[in-house]
C-alpha positions, 0 to 999 in steps of 0.5 A: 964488538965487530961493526957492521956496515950498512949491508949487513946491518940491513940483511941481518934486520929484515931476517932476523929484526922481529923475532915473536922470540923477542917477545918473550925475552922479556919475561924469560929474563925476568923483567919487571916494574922498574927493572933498570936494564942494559942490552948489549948489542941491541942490533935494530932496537926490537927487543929493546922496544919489547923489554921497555914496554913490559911493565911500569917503570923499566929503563932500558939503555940499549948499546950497539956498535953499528951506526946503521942498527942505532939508525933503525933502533931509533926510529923502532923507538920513535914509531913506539912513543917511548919517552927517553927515561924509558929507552934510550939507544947509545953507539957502543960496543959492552967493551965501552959499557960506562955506568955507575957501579952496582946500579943495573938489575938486569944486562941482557946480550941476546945474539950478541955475545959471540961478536963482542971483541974483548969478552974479557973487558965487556964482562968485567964492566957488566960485573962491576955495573950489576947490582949485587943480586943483580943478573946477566942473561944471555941468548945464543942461536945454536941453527945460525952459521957461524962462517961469513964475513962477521967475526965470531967467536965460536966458544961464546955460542957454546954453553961451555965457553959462555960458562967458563967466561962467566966463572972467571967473573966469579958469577954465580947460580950460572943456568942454561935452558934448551928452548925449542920455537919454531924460529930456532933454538935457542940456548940461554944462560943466566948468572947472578952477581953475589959478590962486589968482588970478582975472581980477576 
């Protein structure tokens, strides 16, 4: 994933750290009582906080590049009094992504995909961390500009190229939704792994 400096991680954090979508996410990927999660790219901790607190038993592992978003993550955490057993933040990119095998219900990448740096390598981690039945669900923002200085990848903010990335992980039940907030809109796409082996 591309790192940020500091500048941008603050800019991006005061516009778009607190999202009333992030308080949804949630429920729309479909966490419950002692889902163990992996978000990728957890930019401010936020939605890291919301996933945590959204029912008995959930543990989140929340991975950023930035040293300044696991900064600001942190302290979302300590004003929210999550234990670490609940919620714990860690300098990483998805292509640095260590956990047992098949031990993860749930990975979620919101707003992140399009800035991973290896796609190909983050995915075949997520894969091999995702139980069987296990799901991978991913956000995009499809009003936010794709210029600047952020390197992006422009195929990974398309249902097309999300699918594609996903296929070649031999992922299955891959779904997209449309939803409209007054925040933006946004496109969301969810796979399920059925299968220990991928098609690599």
């Amino acid at each position: 994933m591309s790192h940020w400096n500091e500048k941008q991680a603050l800019a991006y954090d005061q516009q778009w750290g607190e999202l009333d979508f992030h308080r949804q996410i949630p429920s729309l990927a479909g966490v419950s009582n002692n889902t163990r999660v992996i978000e990728i790219g957890c930019g401010g901790g936020f939605l890291s906080v919301c996933l945590a607190n959204h029912a008995e038993g959930v543990s989140v592992l929340a991975l950023d590049p930035s040293d300044k978003m696991i900064e600001l993550a942190n302290k979302r955490k300590q004003q929210s009094g999550l234990g670490k057993a609940q919620l714990a933040f860690l300098q990483a990119g998805a292509e640095s992504l260590s956990v047992d095998a098949q031990s993860i219900d749930l990975v979620i990448a919101a707003f992140s995909l399009h800035h991973w740096s290896d796609p190909k390598l983050g995915m075949q981690l997520v894969f091999n961390g995702l139980k069987l039945g296990g799901k991978i669900w991913l956000c995009e923002d499809m009003n936010t500009p794709t210029g600047g200085e952020l390197k992006v990848n422009d195929d990974l903010k398309a249902f097309a190229g999300i699918k594609l990335l996903l296929e070649q992980f031999n992922f299955a039940n891959i779904k997209k939704q449309l939803l409209w907030t007054p925040e933006g809109e946004f496109l969301i796409v969810e796979a399920t792994k059925t299968a220990t082996i991928n098609s690599q």
